[in-house]
C-alpha positions, 0 to 999 in steps of 0.5 A: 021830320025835317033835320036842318043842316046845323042839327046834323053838324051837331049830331057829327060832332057829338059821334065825333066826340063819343068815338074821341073819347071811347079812343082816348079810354081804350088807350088808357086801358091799354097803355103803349107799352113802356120801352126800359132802358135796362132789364126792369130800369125805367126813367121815371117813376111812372114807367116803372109803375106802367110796367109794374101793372103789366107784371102784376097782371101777369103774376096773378095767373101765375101757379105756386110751382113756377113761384117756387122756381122763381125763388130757386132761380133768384137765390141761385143767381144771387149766390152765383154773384154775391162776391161780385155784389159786394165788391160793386157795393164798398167801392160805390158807397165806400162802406164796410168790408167786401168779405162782410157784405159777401155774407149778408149777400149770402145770408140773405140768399140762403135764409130768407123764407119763399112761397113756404112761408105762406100758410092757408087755414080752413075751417068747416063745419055745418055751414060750409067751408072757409078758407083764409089764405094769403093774398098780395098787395099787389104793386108795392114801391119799395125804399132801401138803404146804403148801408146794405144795398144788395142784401136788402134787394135780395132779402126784399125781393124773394120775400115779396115775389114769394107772396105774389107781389111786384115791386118798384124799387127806389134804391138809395142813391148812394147805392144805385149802381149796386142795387140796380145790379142786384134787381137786374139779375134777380129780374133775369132770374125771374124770367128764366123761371117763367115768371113775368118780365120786370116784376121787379123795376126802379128808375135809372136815377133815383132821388129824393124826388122819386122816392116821394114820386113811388110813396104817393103813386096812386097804383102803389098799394103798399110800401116797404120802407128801409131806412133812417127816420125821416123816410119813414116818417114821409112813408107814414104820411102817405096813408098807404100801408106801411111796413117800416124798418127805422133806426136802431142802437142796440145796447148790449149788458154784460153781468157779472156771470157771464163767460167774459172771453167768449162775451169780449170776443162776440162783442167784438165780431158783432160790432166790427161786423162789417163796420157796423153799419147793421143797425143790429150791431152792437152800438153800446155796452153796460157791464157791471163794475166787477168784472168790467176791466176783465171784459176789457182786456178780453175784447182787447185780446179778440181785435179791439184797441182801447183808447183813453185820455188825449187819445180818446179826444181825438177820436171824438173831435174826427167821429162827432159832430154837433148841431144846434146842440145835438150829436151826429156821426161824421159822415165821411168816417161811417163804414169805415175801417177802424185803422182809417177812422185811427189815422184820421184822428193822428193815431197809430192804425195797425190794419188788424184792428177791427173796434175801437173801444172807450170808456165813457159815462151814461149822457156820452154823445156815443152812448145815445148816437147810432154811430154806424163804425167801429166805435163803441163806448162802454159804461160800467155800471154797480149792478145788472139791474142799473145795466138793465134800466141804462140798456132800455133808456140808450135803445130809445124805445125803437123796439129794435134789437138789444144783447145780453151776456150771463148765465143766470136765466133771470137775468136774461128774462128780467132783460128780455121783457124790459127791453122789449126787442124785436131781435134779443141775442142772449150770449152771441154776437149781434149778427146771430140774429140775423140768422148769420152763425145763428138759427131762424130765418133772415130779415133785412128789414127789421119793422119796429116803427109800424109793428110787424117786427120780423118780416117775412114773405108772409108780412106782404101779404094780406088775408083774403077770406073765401066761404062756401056756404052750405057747399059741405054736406056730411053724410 
C-alpha cells in the first residue's frame, strides 16, 4: 500500500495529539501539588479544595485508632490554647467577654463527641449478613460565625475529622484571624497524630465571594453551614447536602411556681453570657403578672439594672435601628459590655452590671429582634397559658432553643411540646444546654432550618449498607 507524504503528517499529528491529550489527563489525574501559605491556609478556594482531595484521599486508609488519637491530640491542643483563642477572638471582632469565650472554648474541646459517636448495626439471619455503618461525605466546605469563631472551629472540626471527613472552611471575615489560628493548630494536632496534612484548609481571605466559591465547588459533597439567614438560605440553593444552623430567639417563661431567686438568677447568667451573642441565649421573657415584679427584683439582685421611662428611651434610640419599617441591632453595640452599651446611650455605667433589663408590651421591637447584647425585655403576662402561646409566637418557628422556669410538671410538658425546641432548658440558664454547667453533649451548630437539630460526629456522616449474602451459614 503505497502512503503518500500528506497521509503520514496527518497520521504524526493524530499521535501527537493522542499523547497531548493523554498529557494533559495525566496531569489532571495527578495534579502539581498545591504550595499553602500557611499550615492548611490557601489563596483560593480551589487550592483548598486541591488539597483537600489529596487528604481526603489519605483519610480513607486511615484506622479508627489513629482517629482516635487525632481527636485526643486536637482536644489537647485546643485546651493547651483556649485562653489564647479567646483573647485573639474579642480583640478581633470586639465581641463578648475573654473569660466566656475561654469556656465555650473549652466546652467545645471537652464535650463534643469523636469516633464514640459512630455506631454500626448488623443484622443476620439466614440469608446472610448486613452490616450498616457510617461513612463520610467525603470533602465538606464549611460556613462559620463571628459570634463564636473558635469554639465552632473546635466543635465542627473534632465532630467532622471523627466521621472520617475533610473540611474546607470559610471562616467569617470578622473573624479570620481567630479562626485561621484555631484550624492551624488543630491541623498540627492532626498531623502529630499520623493523620494526614491539611485535613482541615480555608483561603487566607475569606469573603463573600468564596464563600459562594466553597458552596457551589463541584468536589464539595456536603456543606456545614453556621450563621444568619441569608447564608443558609444561599447554602440551600445549591443542592448539595445541607446541614444548617440559622437564627434563634429564644424566649424564656416564668410561671407563678417557680423558685424565682434561683429563676432571676439563671436568668441573668444565661443572658449575660458572654454578651449574648449564643443564639441559645435568653433573648425574651414572659412572666406571669403575679410574681413578675418578684422575679425583677431578684434579677436585680443577680447583676441586672432596670431601666424604665426617659432611661429606657435612650436605650432604645442607641440599641435599635429601623429600615424600611423593620427593626434591627445596632451593629456597633452587638457583643458588647452592657456598661458600654449604658455609656452609649448617656447613662450612668457601673462595670459590674452584667443585663440591662426592661419592661416592655408583647409587639416591642425587642421582644421580636434577635438583639445578640445584654439587653432583653420582659412582658408579663395574666397566666402561664398566655405566656406559653406569646414564648411560641416571638421564637418565630425557628425550632431553636426555648427556657421555662416551674415546679409544675404540666406546665413544662404543655410548654415543651408547644414550642417544639431543638434544645428546652427547664429551670437553668440557657447555656446549660450546651452542656455548659449542664449534662449532654455540646453542639456549636444547632441545624433547625434543614432538621438534624443537634449535631454530632454522627450528622456528617452518611449510611453505608454492605451485605453478604448467603456467606452465614449455622450449622
Amino acid at each position: 500500500m503505497q502512503v503518500s507524504e500528506k497521509d503520514i503528517q496527518k497520521l504524526v499529528e493524530q499521535v501527537l495529539s493522542k499523547i497531548s491529550t493523554e498529557a494533559t489527563s495525566s496531569e489532571k489525574a495527578n495534579p502539581e501539588p498545591v504550595v499553602a501559605l500557611e499550615d492548611g491556609v490557601f489563596a483560593t478556594v480551589d487550592e483548598c479544595v486541591q488539597a483537600a482531595m489529596v487528604a481526603e484521599k489519605e483519610m480513607r486508609s486511615v484506622s479508627l485508632a489513629t482517629r482516635r488519637a487525632m481527636i485526643k491530640a486536637m482536644r489537647e491542643v485546643s485546651i493547651r490554647h483556649a485562653e489564647e483563642l479567646a483573647i485573639i477572638a474579642v480583640n478581633e471582632t470586639g465581641l463578648g467577654r475573654i473569660e466566656d469565650k475561654k469556656n465555650k472554648n473549652l466546652l467545645a474541646a471537652e464535650k463534643t463527641p469523636g469516633v464514640e459517636d459512630l455506631v454500626s448495626t448488623t443484622y443476620s439471619g439466614d440469608d446472610g449478613l448486613t452490616l450498616v455503618e457510617q461513612a463520610p461525605f467525603g470533602i465538606v466546605g464549611s460556613i462559620t460565625p463571628t459570634t463564636n469563631p473558635a469554639a465552632t472551629i473546635i466543635n465542627n472540626s473534632i465532630s467532622l475529622i471523627a466521621a472520617g471527613n475533610v473540611v474546607v472552611y470559610n471562616p467569617h471575615p470578622s473573624a479570620k484571624k481567630v479562626s485561621l489560628k484555631a484550624m492551624q493548630l488543630l491541623n498540627q494536632a492532626i498531623v502529630s497524630a499520623g493523620g494526614p496534612k491539611n485535613a482541615l484548609t480555608s483561603v487566607a481571605t475569606p469573603n463573600l465571594d468564596t464563600s459562594k466559591q466553597v458552596m457551589e465547588h463541584k468536589d464539595i459533597r456536603a456543606l456545614v453551614v453556621t450563621g444568619g439567614g441569608l447564608v443558609v438560605k444561599a447554602a440551600m440553593k445549591t443542592g448539595k447536602k445541607v446541614i444548617a444552623a440559622g437564627p434563634g430567639n429564644p424566649p424564656v417563661v416564668v410561671d407563678e411556681t417557680a423558685d424565682l431567686e434561683k429563676a432571676g438568677r439563671d436568668i441573668v447568667n444565661g443572658a449575660s453570657f458572654d454578651n449574648n451573642v449564643l443564639c441559645t441565649a435568653e433573648k425574651e421573657v414572659f412572666v406571669v403578672d403575679k410574681v413578675a415584679s418578684t422575679l425583677i427584683k431578684e434579677m436585680e439582685k443577680s447583676g441586672a439594672v432596670l431601666l424604665k421611662g426617659f432611661q429606657l428611651e435612650k436605650l432604645l434610640k442607641t440599641v435599635l435601628t429601623e429600615k424600611d419599617g423593620k427593626h434591627y441591632p445596632a451593629r456597633e453595640f452587638i457583643g458588647k459590655d452592657a456598661s458600654v452599651i449604658l455609656e452609649a446611650a448617656g447613662l450612668k455605667a457601673d462595670p459590674s452590671v452584667k443585663l440591662i433589663i426592661c419592661e416592655t408590651k408583647f409587639d416591642h421591637p425587642l421582644v421580636w429582634t434577635e438583639m445578640l447584647m445584654p439587653v432583653l425585655p420582659i412582658v408579663r403576662v395574666p397566666d402561664v397559658d398566655t405566656a406559653i402561646e406569646m414564648a411560641v409566637k416571638a421564637e418565630k418557628g425557628n425550632r431553636h432553643t426555648a427556657m421555662m422556669h416551674s415546679q409544675n410538671v404540666t406546665n413544662m410538658t404543655k410548654m415543651a411540646r408547644e414550642i417544639q425546641a431543638t434544645i428546652f432548658v427547664k429551670n437553668g440558664p440557657s447555656y446549660a444546654g450546651l452542656g455548659f454547667n449542664g449534662e449532654g453533649f455540646t453542639t456549636l451548630t444547632i441545624a433547625g432550618p434543614t432538621g438534624e437539630g443537634l449535631t454530632s460526629a454522627r450528622t456528617f456522616t452518611r449510611q453505608r449498607r454492605c451485605a453478604l449474602v448467603e456467606g452465614l451459614r449455622i450449622i
